[in-house]
C-alpha positions as CSV (number, residue, x, y, z in Angstrom):
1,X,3.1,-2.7,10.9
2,X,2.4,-6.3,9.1
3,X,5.9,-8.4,8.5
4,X,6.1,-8.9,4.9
5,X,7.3,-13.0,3.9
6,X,8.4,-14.0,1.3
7,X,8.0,-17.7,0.3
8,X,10.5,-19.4,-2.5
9,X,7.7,-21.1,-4.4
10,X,4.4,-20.5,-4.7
11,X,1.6,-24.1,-4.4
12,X,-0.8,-22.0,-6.9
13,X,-1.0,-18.7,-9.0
14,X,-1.1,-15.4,-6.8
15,X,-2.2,-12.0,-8.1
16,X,0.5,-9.0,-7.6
17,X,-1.3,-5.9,-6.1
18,X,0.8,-4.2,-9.0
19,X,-1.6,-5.6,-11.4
20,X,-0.4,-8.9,-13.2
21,X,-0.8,-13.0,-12.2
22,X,2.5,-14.9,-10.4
23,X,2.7,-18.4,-11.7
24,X,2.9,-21.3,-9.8
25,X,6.0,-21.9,-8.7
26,X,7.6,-18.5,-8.2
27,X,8.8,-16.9,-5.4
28,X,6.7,-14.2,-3.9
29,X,6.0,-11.7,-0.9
30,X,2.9,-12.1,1.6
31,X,1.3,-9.5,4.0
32,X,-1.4,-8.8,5.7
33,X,-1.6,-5.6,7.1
34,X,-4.7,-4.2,9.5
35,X,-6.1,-6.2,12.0
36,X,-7.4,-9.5,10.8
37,X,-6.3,-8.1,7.1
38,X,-6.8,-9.6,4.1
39,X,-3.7,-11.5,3.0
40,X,-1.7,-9.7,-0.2
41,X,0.8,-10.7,-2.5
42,X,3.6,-9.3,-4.4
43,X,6.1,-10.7,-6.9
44,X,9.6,-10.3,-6.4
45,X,10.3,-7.2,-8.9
46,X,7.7,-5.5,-6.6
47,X,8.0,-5.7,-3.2
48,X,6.1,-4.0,-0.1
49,X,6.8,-0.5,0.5
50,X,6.8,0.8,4.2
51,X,3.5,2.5,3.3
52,X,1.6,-0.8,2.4
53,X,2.7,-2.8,5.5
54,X,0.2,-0.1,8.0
55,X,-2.8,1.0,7.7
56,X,-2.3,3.3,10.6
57,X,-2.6,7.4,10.3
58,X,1.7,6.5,9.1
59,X,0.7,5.2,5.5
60,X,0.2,8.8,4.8
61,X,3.7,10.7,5.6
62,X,5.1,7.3,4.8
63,X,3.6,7.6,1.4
64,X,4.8,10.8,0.8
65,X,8.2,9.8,1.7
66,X,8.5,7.5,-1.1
67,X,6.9,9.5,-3.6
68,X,10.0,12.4,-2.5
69,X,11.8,8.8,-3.4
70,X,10.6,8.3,-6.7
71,X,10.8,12.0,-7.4
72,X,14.4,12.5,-6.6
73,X,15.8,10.7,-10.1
74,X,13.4,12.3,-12.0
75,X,14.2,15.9,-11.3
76,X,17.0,17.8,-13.5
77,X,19.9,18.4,-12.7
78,X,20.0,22.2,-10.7
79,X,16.3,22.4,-10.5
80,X,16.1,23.5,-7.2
81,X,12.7,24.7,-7.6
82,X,10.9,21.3,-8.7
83,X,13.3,20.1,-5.5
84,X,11.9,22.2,-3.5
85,X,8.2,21.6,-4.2
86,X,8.9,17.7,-3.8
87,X,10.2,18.8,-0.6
88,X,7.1,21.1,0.5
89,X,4.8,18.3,-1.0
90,X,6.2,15.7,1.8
91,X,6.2,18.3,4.1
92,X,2.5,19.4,4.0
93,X,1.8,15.5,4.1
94,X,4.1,15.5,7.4
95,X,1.9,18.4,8.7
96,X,-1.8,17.0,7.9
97,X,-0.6,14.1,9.2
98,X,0.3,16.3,12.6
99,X,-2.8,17.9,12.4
100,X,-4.6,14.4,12.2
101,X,-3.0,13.4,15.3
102,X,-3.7,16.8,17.1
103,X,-7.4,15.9,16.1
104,X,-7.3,12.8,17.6
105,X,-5.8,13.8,21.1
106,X,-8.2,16.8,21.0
107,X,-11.4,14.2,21.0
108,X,-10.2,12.8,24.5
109,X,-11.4,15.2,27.4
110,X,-9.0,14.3,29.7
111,X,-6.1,13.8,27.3
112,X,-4.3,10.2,26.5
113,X,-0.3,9.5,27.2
114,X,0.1,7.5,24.1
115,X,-1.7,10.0,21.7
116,X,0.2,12.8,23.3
117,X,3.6,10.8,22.5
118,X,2.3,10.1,18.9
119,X,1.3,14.0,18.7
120,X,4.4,15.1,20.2
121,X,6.7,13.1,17.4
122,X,4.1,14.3,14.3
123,X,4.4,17.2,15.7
124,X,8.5,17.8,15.7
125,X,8.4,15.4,12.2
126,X,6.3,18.1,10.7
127,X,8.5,21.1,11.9
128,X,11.6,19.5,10.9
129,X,10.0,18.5,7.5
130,X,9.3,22.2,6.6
131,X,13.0,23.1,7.8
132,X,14.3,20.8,5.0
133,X,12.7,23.2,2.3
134,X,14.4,26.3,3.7
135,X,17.5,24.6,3.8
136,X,18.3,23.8,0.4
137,X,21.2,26.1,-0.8
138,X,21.2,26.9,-4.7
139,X,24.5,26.1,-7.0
140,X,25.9,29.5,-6.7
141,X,28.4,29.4,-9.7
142,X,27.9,30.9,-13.0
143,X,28.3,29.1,-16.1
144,X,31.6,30.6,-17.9
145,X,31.2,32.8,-20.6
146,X,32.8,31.5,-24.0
147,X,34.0,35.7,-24.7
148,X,36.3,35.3,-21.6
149,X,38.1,32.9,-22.4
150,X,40.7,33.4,-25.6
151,X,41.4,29.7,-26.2
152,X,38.5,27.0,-26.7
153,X,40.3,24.7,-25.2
154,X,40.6,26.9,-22.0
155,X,37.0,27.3,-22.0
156,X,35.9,23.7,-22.7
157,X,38.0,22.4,-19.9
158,X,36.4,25.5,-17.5
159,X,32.9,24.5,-18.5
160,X,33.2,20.3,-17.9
161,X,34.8,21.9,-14.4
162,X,31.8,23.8,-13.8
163,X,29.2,21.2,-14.8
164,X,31.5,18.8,-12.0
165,X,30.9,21.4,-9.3
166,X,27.2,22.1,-10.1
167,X,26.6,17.8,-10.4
168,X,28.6,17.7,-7.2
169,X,26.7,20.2,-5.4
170,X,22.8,18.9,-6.6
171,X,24.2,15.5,-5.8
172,X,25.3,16.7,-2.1
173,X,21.8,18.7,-1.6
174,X,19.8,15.8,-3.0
175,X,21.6,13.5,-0.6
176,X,20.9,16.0,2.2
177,X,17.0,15.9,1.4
178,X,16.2,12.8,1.5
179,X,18.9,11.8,4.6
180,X,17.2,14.3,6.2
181,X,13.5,13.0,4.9
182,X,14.8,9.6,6.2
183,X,15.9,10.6,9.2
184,X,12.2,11.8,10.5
185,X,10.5,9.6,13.4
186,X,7.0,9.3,12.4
């Protein structure tokens, strides 16, 4: 993986790879990943992302990972099911890449240590990636009903505690996603 560095102040105009000119004299980010890669640049309000710095078979679950980032503000609150498909989405990444490694240890007849180790950890990233989808336990608490409740003040104060317990509990699951999505050796 390339080291991204970051200089204070820049001799001559740079182009972002996000799509817009940094003056002279602004700080910005170098890299260059891949062998004998092309040197990049990146302003300050857009740094590298894990994915950029490799060009290795890991830009790909790596990738994924940050788009189950990126996803994880944007879903409602107690839509398990657009969490969930975020979640299978990084998982089947996780997977191809596993496949993509099996591939590669498959095309050397009499096998290769280092591609067996790299197999081996896709392989156990993948599995635990598809575990994180079947783990991801649903608010189980009904909304209170306004016809149970004789005063209004009884049932305002029981709905604000039930939208606490529900935010709570998608904050927890969220939380446990991506720790969990973080967590995997790639």
């Amino acid at each position: 993986m390339a080291r991204a560095k970051w200089t204070n102040s820049s001799r001559k105009e740079h182009y972002c790879g996000r799509g817009h000119e940094i003056p002279k004299g602004e700080g910005y980010y170098s890299a260059a990943p891949g062998y004998r890669g092309r040197t990049v640049y990146r302003c300050k309000n857009h740094p590298f992302r894990p994915s950029e710095l490799t060009t290795s078979l890991r830009s790909e679950p790596l990738a994924a990972l940050e788009a189950l980032e990126d996803a994880m503000p944007r879903l409602d609150v107690g839509d398990y099911d657009s969490l969930r498909e975020e979640v299978e989405s990084f998982a089947q990444a996780v997977r191809d890449y596993a496949d993509q490694r099996q591939e590669a240890l498959d095309q050397w007849e009499n096998g290769n240590s280092m591609l067996e180790d790299l197999q081996y950890t896709a392989e156990a990233a993948a599995d635990e990636a598809e575990d994180i989808a079947l783990n991801i336990e649903e608010f189980e608490g009904e909304e209170p009903q306004r016809e149970s409740f004789a005063d209004v003040l009884e049932y305002d104060e029981a709905v604000e505690e039930w939208e606490e317990e529900r935010q709570t509990h998608w904050d927890d699951a969220t939380a446990e996603v991506l720790d969990a999505a973080q967590g995997l050796e790639f």
